[in-house]
Every structure is written in C-alpha cells, then in structure tokens.
C-alpha positions as CSV (number, residue, x, y, z in Angstrom):
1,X,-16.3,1.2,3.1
2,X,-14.5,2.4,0.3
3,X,-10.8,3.4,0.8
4,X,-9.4,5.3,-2.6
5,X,-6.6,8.0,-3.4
6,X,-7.3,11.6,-2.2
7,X,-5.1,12.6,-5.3
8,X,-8.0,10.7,-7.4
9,X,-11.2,11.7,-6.4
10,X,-12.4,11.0,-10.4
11,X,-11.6,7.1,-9.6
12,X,-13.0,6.5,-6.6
13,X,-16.4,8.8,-7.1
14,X,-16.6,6.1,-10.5
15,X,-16.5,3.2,-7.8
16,X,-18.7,4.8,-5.2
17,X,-21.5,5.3,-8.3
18,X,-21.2,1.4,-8.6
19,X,-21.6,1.0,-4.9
20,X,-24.5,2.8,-4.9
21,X,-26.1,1.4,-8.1
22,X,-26.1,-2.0,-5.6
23,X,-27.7,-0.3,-3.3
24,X,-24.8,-0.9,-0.6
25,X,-24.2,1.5,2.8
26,X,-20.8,3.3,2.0
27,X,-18.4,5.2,3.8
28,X,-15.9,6.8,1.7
29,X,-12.0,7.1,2.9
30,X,-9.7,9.1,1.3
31,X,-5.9,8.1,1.9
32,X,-3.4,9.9,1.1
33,X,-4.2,13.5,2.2
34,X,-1.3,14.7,2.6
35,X,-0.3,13.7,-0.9
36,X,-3.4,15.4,-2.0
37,X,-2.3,18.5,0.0
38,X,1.2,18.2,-1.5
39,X,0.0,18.6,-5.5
40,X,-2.5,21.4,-4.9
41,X,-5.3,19.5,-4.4
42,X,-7.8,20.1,-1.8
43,X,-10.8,18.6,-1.4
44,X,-13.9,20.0,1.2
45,X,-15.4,17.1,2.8
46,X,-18.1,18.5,3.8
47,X,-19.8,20.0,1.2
48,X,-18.9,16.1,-0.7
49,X,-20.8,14.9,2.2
50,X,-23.8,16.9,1.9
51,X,-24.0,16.1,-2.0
52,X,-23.1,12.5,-2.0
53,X,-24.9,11.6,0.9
54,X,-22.6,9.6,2.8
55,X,-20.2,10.3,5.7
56,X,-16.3,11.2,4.0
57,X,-13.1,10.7,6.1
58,X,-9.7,12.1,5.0
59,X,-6.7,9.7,6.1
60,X,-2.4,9.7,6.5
61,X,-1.9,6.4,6.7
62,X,1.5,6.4,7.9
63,X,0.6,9.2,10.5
64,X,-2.2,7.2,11.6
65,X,-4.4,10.7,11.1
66,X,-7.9,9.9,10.2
C-alpha cells in the first residue's frame, strides 16, 4: 500500500513506478482529498484505476472518510 498526497499525484505516481518496477501488489491511497479539492485539483479515480491497473482510494484523514 502506498499512502501519498492527493495535492501530489506527480510524487506518488514516481513511487508507484518503483513499486511496480519490483514487481510488488499496490494499492494506492490518496490523503488529503479535501485539500486536493480545496486548490482545484480533482482527480477521477477511476479512469487512474483502469490505466494504472490497481485499485485507488481517496482519503480525509481527520474525517475518517475513505
């Protein structure tokens, strides 16, 4: 599992291409959607599923949403 920044999707896709390279099962979190949300930034999960090939979850940590 690999927990990153929703309002740094750039990061956390580099770190998930590592994952991968290794040949390691990943889920990818995004915390900090609401922050995201906040700045503009919106992100559709699903279609990121569907290319990366894993299973995507959007968090609020502090709302326990997610």
């Amino acid at each position: 599992m690999l927990v990153a920044d929703s309002k740094n999707l750039r990061r956390a896709l580099i770190l998930l291409i590592q994952l991968a390279e290794m040949e390691l099962p990943c889920i990818l979190v995004l915390n900090m959607e609401d922050e995201a949300k906040a700045r503009g930034i919106e992100t559709d999960y699903r279609k990121l599923e569907k290319m990366l090939g894993i299973e995507i979850i959007g968090t609020v940590a502090p709302q326990r949403r997610g």
